[in-house]
Backbone as CSV, one residue per row, in Angstrom:
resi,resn,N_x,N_y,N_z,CA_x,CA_y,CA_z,C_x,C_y,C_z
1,UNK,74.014,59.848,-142.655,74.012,59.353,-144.021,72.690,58.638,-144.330
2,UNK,72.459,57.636,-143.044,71.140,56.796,-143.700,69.474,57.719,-143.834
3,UNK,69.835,58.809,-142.675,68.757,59.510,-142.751,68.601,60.604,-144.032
4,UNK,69.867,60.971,-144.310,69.701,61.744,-145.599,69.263,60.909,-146.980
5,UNK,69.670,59.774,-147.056,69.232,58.915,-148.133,67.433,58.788,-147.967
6,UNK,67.164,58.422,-146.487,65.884,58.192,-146.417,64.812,59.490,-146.840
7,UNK,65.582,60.834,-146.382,64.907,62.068,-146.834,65.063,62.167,-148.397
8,UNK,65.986,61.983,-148.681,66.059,61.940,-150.165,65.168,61.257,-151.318
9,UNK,64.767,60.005,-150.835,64.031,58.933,-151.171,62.694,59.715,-150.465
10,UNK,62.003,60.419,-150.050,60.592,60.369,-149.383,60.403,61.627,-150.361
11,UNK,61.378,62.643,-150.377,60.760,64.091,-151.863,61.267,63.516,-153.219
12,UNK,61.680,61.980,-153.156,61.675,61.633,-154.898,60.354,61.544,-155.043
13,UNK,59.804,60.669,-154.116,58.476,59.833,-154.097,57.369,60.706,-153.985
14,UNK,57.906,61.676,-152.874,56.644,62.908,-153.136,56.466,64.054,-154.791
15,UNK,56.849,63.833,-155.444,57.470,64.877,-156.400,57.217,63.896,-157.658
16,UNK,56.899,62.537,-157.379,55.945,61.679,-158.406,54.901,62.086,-158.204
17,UNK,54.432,62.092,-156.788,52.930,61.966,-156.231,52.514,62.969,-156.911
18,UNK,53.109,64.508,-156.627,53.005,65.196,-157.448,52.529,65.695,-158.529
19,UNK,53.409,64.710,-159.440,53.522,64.710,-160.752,52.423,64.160,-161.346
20,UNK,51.514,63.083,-160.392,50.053,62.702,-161.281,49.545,63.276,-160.779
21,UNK,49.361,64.126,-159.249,48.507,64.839,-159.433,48.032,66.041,-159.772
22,UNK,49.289,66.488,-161.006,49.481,67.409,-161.896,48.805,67.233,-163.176
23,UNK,48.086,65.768,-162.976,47.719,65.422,-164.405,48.379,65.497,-165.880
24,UNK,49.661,64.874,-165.104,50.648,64.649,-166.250,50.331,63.441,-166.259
25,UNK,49.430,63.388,-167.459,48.826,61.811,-168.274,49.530,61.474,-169.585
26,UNK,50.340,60.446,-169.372,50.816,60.053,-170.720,50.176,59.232,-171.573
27,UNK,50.657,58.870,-172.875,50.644,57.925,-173.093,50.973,56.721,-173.326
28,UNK,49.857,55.462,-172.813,50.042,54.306,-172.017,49.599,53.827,-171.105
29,UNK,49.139,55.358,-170.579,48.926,55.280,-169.209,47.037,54.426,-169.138
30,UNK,47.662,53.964,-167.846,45.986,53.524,-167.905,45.337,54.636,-166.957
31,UNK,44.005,54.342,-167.036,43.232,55.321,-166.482,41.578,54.999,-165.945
32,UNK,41.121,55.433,-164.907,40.163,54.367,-164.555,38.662,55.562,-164.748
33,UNK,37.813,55.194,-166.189,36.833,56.197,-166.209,35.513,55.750,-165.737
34,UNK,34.882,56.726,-164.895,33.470,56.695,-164.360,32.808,57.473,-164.872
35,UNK,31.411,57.027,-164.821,30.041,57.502,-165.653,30.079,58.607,-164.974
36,UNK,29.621,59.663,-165.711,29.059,60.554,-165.025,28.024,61.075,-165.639
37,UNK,27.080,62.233,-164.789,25.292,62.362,-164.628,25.089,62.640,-166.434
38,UNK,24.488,62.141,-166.786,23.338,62.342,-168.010,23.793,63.469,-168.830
39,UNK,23.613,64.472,-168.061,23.419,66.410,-168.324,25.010,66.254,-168.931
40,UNK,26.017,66.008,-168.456,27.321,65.851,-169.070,27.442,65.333,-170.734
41,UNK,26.629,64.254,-171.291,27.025,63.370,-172.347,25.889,63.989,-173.144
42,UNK,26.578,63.869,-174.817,25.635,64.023,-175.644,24.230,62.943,-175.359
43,UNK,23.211,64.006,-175.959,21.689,62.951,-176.137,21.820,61.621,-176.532
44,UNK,21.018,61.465,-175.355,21.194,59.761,-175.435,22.377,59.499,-175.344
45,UNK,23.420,59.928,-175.096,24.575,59.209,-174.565,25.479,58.882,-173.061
46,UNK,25.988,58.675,-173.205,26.579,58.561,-171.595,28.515,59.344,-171.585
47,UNK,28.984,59.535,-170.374,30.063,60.547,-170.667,30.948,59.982,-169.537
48,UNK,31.798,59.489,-169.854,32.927,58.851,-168.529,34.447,59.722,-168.163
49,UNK,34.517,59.928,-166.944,35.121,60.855,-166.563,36.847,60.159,-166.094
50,UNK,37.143,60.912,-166.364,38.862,59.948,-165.367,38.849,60.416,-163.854
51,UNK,38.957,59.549,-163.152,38.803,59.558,-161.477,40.207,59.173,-161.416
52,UNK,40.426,60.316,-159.969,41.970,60.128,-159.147,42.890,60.619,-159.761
53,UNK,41.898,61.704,-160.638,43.104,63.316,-161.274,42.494,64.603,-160.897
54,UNK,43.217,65.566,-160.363,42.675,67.154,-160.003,41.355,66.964,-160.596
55,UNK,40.182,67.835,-159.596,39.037,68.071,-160.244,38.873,69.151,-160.570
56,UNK,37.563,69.751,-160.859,37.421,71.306,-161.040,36.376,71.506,-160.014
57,UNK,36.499,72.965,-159.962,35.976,73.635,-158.624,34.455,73.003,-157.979
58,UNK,33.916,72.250,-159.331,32.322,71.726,-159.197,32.605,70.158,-158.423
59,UNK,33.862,69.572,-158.873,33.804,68.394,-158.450,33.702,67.552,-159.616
60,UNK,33.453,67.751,-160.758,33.927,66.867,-161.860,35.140,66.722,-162.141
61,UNK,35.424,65.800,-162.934,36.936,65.257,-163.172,37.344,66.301,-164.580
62,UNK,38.661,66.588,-164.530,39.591,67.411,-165.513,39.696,66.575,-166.698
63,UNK,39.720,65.636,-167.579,39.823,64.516,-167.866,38.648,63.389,-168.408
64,UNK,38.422,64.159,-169.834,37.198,63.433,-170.419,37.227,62.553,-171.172
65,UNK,36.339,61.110,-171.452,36.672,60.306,-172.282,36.153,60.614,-173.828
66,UNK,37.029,61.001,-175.050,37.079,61.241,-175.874,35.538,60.825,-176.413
67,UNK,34.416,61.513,-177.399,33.613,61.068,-178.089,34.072,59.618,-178.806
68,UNK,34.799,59.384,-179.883,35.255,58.546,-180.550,35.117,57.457,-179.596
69,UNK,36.164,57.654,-178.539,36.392,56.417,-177.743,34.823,56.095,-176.883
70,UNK,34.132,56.792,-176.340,32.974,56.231,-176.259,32.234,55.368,-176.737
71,UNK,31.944,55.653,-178.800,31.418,55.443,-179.271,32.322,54.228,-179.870
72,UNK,33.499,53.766,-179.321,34.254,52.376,-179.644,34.021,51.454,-178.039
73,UNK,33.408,51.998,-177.580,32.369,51.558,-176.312,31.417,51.289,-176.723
74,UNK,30.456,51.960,-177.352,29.387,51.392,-177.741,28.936,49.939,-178.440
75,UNK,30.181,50.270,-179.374,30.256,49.132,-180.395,30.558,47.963,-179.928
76,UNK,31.087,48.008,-178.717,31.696,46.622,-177.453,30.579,46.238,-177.253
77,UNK,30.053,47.029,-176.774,28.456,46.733,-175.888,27.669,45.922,-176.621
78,UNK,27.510,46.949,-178.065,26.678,46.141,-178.775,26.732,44.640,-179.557
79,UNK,28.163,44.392,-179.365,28.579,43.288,-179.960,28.642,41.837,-178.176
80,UNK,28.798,42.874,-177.359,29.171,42.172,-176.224,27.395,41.708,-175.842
81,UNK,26.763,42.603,-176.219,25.031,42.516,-175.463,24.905,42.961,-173.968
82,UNK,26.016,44.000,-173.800,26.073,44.485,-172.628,25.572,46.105,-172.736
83,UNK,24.376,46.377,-171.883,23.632,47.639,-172.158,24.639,48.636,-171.871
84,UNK,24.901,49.842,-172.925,25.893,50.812,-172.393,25.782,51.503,-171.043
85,UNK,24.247,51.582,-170.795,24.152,52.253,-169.747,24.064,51.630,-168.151
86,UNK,24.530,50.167,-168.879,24.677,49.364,-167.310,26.376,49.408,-166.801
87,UNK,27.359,50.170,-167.599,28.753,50.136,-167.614,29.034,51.061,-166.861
88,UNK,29.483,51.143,-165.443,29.852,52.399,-164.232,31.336,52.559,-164.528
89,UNK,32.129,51.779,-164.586,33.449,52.387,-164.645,34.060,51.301,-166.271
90,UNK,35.136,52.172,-166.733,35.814,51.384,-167.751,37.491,51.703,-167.195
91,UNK,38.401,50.700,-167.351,39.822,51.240,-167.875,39.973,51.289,-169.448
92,UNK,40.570,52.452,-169.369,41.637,52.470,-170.577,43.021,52.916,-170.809
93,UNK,43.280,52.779,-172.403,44.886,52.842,-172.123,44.906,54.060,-172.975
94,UNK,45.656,54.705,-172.236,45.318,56.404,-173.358,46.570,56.527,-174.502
95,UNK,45.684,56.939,-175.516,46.547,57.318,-176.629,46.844,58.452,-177.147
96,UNK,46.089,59.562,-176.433,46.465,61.191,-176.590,45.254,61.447,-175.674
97,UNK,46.253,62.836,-175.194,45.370,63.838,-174.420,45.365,65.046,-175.227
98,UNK,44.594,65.589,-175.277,44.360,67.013,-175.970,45.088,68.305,-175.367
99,UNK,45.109,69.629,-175.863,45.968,70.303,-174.743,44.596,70.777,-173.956
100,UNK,44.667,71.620,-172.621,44.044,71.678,-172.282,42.943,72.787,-173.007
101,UNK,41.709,72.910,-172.827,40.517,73.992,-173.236,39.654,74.473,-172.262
102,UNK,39.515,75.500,-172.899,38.716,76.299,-171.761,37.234,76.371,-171.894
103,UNK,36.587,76.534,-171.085,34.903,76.426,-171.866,34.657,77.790,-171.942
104,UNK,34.133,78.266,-172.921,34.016,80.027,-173.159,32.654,80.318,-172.305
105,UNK,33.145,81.341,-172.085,32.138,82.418,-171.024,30.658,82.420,-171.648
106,UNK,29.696,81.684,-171.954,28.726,81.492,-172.602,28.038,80.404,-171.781
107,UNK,26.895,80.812,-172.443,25.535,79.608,-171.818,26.357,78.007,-172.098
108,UNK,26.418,77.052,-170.738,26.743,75.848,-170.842,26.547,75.216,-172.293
109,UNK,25.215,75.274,-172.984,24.934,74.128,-173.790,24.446,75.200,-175.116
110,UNK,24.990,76.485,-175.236,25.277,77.419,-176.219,25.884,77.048,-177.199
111,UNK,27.075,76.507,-176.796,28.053,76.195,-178.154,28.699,74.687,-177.859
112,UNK,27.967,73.567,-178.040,27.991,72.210,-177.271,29.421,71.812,-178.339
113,UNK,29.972,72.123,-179.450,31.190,72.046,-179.916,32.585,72.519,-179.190
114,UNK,32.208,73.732,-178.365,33.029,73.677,-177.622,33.154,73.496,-175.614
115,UNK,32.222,72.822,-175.807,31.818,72.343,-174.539,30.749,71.344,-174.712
116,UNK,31.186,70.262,-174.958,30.965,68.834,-175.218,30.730,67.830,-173.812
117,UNK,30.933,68.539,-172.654,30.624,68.191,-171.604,29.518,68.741,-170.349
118,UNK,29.416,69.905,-171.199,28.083,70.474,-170.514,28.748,70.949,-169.257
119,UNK,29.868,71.397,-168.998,30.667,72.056,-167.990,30.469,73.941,-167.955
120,UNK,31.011,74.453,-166.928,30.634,75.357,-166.483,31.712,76.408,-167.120
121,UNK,31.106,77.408,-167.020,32.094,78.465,-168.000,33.027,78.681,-167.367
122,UNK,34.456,78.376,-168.151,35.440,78.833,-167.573,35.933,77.970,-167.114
123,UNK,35.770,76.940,-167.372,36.286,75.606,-166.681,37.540,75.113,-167.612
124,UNK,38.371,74.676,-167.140,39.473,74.105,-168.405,39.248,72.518,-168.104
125,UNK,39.281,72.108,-169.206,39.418,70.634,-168.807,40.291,69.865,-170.146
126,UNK,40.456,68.487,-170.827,41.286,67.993,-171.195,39.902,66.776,-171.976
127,UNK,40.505,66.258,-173.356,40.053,65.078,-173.708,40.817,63.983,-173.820
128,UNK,40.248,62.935,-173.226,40.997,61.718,-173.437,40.875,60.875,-174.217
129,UNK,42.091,60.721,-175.297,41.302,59.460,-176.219,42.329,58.040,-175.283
130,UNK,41.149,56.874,-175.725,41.693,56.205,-174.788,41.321,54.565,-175.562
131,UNK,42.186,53.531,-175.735,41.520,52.155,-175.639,40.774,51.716,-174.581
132,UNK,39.680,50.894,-174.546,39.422,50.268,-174.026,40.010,48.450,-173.259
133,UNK,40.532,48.793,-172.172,40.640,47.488,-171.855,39.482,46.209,-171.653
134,UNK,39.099,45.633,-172.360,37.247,44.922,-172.074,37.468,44.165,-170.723
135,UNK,38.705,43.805,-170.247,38.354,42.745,-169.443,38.117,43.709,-168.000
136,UNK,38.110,45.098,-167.895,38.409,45.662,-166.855,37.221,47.214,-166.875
137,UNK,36.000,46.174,-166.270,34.764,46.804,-167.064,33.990,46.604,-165.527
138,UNK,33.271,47.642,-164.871,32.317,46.976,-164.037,30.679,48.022,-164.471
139,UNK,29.721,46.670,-164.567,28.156,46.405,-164.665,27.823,46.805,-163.510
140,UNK,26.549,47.268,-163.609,25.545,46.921,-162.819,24.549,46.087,-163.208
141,UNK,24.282,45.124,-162.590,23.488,43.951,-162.611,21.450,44.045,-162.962
């Protein structure tokens, strides 16, 4: 009996584990985004990725932080006097995910409307719109 309860209890728990790393992102959920390289974010901008969800075959994250919500980053920064580009990771609290998209079989930075991340053809990935939590922010100095 006690061992069947205990098996029972170890594929609930696995079958969550699962379940985020199915990138079933709700909303609410928090989410912990990192900068990623340059070539990713519009000019002059910067592009934060969600870490500790499925990646894609390159090693970037499935899981992008929404334009909008960036640019309600910015406006932190600029009010905070904190350089955007000194900000490595942000949390936020997500308020929609997009369904997923595919990047069309075309030159990366061909049709930057539908590949806004400068990702590789054929890649599916997801946008995140997301609040910003401010207090849960790390600088580089």
């Amino acid at each position: 009996q006690r061992e069947r309860e205990g098996h029972k209890a170890a594929v609930e728990l696995a079958s969550r584990r699962i379940s985020y790393l199915a990138a079933d992102v709700t909303v609410n959920a928090r989410l912990l985004f990192s900068v990623q390289p340059s070539c990713h974010a519009a000019l002059g901008g910067v592009a934060f990725g969600a870490i500790m969800l499925p990646a894609l075959p390159s090693g970037l994250p499935t899981h992008w932080l929404s334009q909008e919500s960036t640019e309600s980053i910015r406006r932190w920064c600029e009010e905070e006097a904190v350089p955007l580009h000194s900000l490595q990771c942000v949390v936020g609290r997500v308020v929609h995910v997009s369904e997923p998209m595919a990047v069309p079989m075309v030159e990366r930075r061909a049709n930057a409307a539908a590949n806004p991340y400068g990702l590789a053809p054929g890649d599916t990935f997801f946008v995140v719109h997301a609040e910003m939590l401010p207090q849960h922010r790390w600088v580089v100095p």
